[in-house]
C-alpha positions as CSV (number, residue, x, y, z in Angstrom):
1,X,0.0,0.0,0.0
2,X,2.7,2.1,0.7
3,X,4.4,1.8,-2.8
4,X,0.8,2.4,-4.2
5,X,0.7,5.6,-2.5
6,X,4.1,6.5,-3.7
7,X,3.6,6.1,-6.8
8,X,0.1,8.0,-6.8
9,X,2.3,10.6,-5.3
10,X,4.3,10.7,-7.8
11,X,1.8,10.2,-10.7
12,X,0.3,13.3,-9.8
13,X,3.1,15.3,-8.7
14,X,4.3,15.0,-12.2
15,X,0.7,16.1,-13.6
16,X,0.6,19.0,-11.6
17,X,4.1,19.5,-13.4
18,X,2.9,19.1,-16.8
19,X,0.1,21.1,-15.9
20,X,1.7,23.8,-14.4
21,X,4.4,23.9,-17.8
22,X,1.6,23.3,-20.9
23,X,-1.2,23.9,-19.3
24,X,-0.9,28.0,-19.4
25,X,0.1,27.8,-23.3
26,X,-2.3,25.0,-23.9
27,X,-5.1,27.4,-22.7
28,X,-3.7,30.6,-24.2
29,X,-3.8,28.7,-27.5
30,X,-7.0,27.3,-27.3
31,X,-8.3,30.7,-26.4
32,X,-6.5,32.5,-29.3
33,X,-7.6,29.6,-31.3
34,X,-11.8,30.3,-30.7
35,X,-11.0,34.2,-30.7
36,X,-9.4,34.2,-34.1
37,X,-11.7,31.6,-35.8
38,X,-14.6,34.4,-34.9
39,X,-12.5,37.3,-36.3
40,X,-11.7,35.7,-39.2
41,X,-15.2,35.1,-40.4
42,X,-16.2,38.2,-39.3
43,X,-13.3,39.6,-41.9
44,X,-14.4,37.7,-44.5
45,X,-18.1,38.9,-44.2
46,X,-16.6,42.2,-44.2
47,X,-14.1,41.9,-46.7
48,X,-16.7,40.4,-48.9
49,X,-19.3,43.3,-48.4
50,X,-15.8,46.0,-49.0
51,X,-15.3,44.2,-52.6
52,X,-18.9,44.3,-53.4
53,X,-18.9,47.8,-52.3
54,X,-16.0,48.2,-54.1
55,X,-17.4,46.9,-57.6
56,X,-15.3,43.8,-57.6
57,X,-17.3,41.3,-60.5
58,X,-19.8,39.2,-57.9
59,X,-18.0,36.0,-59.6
60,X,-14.7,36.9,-57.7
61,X,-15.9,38.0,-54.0
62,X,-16.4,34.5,-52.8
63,X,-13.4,33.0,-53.8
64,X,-11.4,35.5,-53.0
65,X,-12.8,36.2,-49.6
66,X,-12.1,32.3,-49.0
67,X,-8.6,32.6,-50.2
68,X,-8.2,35.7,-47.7
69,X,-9.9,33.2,-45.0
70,X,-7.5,30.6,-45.7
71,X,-4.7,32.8,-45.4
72,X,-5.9,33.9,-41.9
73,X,-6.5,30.5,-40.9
74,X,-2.6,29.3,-41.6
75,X,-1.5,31.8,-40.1
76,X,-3.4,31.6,-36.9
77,X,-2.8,28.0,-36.9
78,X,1.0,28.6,-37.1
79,X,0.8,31.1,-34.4
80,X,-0.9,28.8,-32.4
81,X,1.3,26.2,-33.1
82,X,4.5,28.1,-31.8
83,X,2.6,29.1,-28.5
84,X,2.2,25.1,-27.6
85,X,5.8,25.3,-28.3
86,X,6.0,23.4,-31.7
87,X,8.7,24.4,-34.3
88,X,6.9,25.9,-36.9
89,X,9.9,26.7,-39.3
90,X,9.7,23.0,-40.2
91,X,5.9,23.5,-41.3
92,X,6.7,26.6,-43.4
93,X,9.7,25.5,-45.0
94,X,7.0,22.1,-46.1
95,X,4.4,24.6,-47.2
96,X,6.8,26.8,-49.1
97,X,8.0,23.4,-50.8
98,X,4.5,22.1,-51.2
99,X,3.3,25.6,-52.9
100,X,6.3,25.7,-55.0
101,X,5.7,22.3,-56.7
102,X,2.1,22.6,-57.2
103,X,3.2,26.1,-58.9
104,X,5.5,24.2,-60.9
105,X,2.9,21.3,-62.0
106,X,-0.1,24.0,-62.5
107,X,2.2,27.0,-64.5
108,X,-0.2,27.5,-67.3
109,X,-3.4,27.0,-65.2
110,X,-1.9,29.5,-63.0
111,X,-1.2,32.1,-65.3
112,X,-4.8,31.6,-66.3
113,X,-5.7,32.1,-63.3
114,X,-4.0,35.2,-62.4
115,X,-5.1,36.5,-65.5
116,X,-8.6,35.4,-64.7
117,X,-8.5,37.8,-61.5
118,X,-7.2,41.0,-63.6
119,X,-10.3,40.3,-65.8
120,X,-12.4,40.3,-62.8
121,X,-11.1,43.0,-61.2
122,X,-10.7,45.8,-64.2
123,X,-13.4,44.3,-66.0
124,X,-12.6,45.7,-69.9
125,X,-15.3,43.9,-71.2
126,X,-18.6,42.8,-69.0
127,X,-21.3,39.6,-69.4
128,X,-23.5,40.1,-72.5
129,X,-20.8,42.6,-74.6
130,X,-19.3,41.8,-78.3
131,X,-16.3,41.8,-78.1
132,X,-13.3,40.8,-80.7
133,X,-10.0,38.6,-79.4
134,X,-7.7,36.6,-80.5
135,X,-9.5,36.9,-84.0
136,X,-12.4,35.5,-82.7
137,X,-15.7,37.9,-82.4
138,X,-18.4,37.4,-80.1
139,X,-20.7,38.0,-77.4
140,X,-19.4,37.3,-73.7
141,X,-21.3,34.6,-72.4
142,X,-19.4,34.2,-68.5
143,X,-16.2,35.4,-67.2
144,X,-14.4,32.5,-65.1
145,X,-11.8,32.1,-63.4
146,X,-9.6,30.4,-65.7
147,X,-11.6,31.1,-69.5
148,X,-14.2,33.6,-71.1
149,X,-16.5,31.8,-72.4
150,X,-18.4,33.8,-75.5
151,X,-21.0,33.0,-77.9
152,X,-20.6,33.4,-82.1
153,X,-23.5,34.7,-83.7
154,X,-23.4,31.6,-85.5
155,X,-24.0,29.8,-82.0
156,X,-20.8,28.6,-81.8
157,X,-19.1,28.4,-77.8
158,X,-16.2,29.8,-77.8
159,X,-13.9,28.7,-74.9
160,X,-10.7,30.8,-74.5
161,X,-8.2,30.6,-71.5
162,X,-7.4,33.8,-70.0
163,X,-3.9,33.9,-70.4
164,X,-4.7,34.3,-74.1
165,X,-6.8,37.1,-73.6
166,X,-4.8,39.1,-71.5
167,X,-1.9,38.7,-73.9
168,X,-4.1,40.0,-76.7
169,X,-5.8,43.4,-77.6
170,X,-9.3,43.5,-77.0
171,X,-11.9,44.8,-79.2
172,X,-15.3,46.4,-77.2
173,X,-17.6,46.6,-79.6
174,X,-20.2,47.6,-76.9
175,X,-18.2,49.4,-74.4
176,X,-19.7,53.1,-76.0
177,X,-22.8,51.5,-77.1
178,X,-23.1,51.9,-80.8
179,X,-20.3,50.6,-83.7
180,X,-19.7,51.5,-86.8
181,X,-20.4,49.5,-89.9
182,X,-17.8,48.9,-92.5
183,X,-19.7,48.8,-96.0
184,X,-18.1,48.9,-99.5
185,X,-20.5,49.6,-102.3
186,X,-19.3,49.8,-105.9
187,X,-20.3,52.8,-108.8
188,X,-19.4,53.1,-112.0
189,X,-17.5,56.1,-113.3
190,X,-20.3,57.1,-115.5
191,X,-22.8,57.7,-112.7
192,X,-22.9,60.8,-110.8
193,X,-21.3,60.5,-106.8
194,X,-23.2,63.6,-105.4
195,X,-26.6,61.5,-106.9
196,X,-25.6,58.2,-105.5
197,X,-24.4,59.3,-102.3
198,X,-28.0,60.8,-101.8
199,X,-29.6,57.4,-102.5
200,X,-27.4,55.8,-100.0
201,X,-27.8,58.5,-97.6
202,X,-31.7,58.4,-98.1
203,X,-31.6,54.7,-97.7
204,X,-29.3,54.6,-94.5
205,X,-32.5,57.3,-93.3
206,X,-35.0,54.8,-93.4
207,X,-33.5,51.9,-92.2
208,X,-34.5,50.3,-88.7
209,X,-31.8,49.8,-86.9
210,X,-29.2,52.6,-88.0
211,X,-28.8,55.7,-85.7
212,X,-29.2,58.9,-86.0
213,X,-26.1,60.2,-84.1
214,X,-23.5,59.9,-84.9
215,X,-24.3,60.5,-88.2
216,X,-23.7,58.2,-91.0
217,X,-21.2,58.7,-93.4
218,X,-20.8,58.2,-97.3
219,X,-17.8,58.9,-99.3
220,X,-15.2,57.6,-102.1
221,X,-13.0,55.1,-100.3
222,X,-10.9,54.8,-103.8
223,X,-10.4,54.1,-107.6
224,X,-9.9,50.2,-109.0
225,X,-9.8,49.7,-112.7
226,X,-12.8,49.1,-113.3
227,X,-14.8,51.2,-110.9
228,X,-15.6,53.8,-108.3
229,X,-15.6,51.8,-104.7
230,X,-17.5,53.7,-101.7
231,X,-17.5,53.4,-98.2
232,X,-20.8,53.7,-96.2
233,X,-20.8,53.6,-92.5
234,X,-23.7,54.3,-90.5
235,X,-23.7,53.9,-86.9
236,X,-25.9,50.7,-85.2
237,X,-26.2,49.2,-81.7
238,X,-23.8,46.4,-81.5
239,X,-27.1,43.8,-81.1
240,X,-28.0,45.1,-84.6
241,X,-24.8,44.7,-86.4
242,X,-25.9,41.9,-88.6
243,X,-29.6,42.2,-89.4
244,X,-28.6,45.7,-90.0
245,X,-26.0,45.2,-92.8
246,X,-27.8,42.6,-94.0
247,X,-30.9,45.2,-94.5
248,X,-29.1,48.0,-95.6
249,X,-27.4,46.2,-98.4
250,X,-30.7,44.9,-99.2
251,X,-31.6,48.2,-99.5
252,X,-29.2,49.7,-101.6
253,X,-29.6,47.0,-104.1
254,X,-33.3,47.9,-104.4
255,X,-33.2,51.8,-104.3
256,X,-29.7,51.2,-107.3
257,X,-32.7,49.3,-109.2
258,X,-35.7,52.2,-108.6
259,X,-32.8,54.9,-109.8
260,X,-31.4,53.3,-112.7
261,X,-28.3,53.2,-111.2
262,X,-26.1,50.8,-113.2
263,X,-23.6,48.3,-111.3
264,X,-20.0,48.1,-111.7
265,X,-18.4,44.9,-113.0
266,X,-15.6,44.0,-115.6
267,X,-15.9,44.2,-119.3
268,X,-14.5,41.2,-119.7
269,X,-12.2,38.2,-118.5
270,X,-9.0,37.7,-120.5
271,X,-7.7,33.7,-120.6
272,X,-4.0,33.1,-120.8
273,X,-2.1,29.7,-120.8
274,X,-1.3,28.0,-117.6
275,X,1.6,26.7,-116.7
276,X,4.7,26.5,-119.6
């Protein structure tokens, strides 16, 4: 009985030890541990509401208010970590490894990614815009993370990464809400311009579809062999670009035919040997 009592001495002469050397960090930690768990997600409620405030694209807040979170948390855990008394250069120097080989395996999906968040951000083009990239034209469909997806108005999906995008210039067709068509229209040199440039003009007037301001313009873009080649531009909303200059070539065709305005085309095709 008497070494039974000794050892219970002992036994909890040595927890009150341990208690008295990791029980005041053990409880600081677990303290600091609740505390900053509840700040945290207060700051990422707040820094949420402070980049919707702020303008930032709604696709972007959440992720990047849990990457903020995430950052908070590693570093709280880390703090904690060295208040228990742990070594915590060995975790960082395994997270600095671990984040510089997924970098490594992931360094175009990254890029993508970072370019993805400059889009998001600065926003040069917005959902539901045409816009023209990478020689492809179309309307913006969805901004994500990693592509811009657009739509062709032949109903194609258009998928582009965007690392692509932000290597590339950008044409905003809708960004000041009205483009300018690019029509060339042919006269011969016998027919009067001041007459024909009246037609058009009176055409372009009555066409749905083609603003008012800016003002359209006709004029003599140059002089081929065989004819007189204009350039009409009037002024649409980017929506209306096709059925527009599908109409007002339409047009012009009709009102040529009303006026008796002839069309310009080659006298005639000369043949010549091929090959020797």
């Amino acid at each position: 009985m008497e070494m039974d009592a000794s050892q219970i001495g002992n036994w909890v002469s040595t927890l009150i030890e341990l208690a008295t050397k990791y029980g005041p960090p053990l409880l600081l930690g677990l303290i600091i541990l609740i505390i900053g768990l509840k700040v945290i997600n207060k700051t990422r409620v707040v820094v949420g509401r402070g980049m919707r405030v702020a303008g930032i694209s709604e696709n972007l807040v959440p992720f990047l208010s849990a990457v903020i979170a995430v950052g908070l948390k590693i570093m709280l855990f880390l703090a904690v970590a060295g208040i228990l008394g742990f070594d915590t250069a060995s975790f960082v120097a395994i997270l600095a490894a671990a984040s510089f080989a997924v970098g490594l395996a992931l360094q175009g999906s990254l890029s993508n990614f970072a370019a993805g968040i400059i889009l998001l951000i600065f926003r040069p083009y917005k959902v539901g815009q045409w816009i023209e990239v990478c020689d492809k034209f179309g309307r913006v469909a969805e901004i994500q993370v990693f592509n811009t997806i657009m739509l062709t108005p032949g109903n194609k999906t258009l998928i582009i990464p965007n690392g692509q995008i932000v290597d590339n210039i950008v044409t905003n067709f809708s960004e000041r809400n009205y483009v300018r068509l690019e029509l060339a229209v042919t006269m011969p040199y016998g027919e009067d311009f001041p007459k024909v440039q009246a037609i058009i003009l009176a055409v372009l007037r009555t066409t749905p579809g083609v603003l008012e301001t800016p003002e359209p313009l006709v004029g003599i873009e140059t002089f081929d062999s065989h004819n007189i080649v204009l350039t009409v531009r009037p002024y649409v909303s980017p929506d209306d670009y096709w059925p527009v200059t599908f109409e007002v070539n339409q047009r012009i065709k009709s009102a040529f035919h009303q006026q008796r305005i002839q069309v310009a085309y080659a006298e005639g095709i000369e043949l010549g040997a091929i090959g020797g």
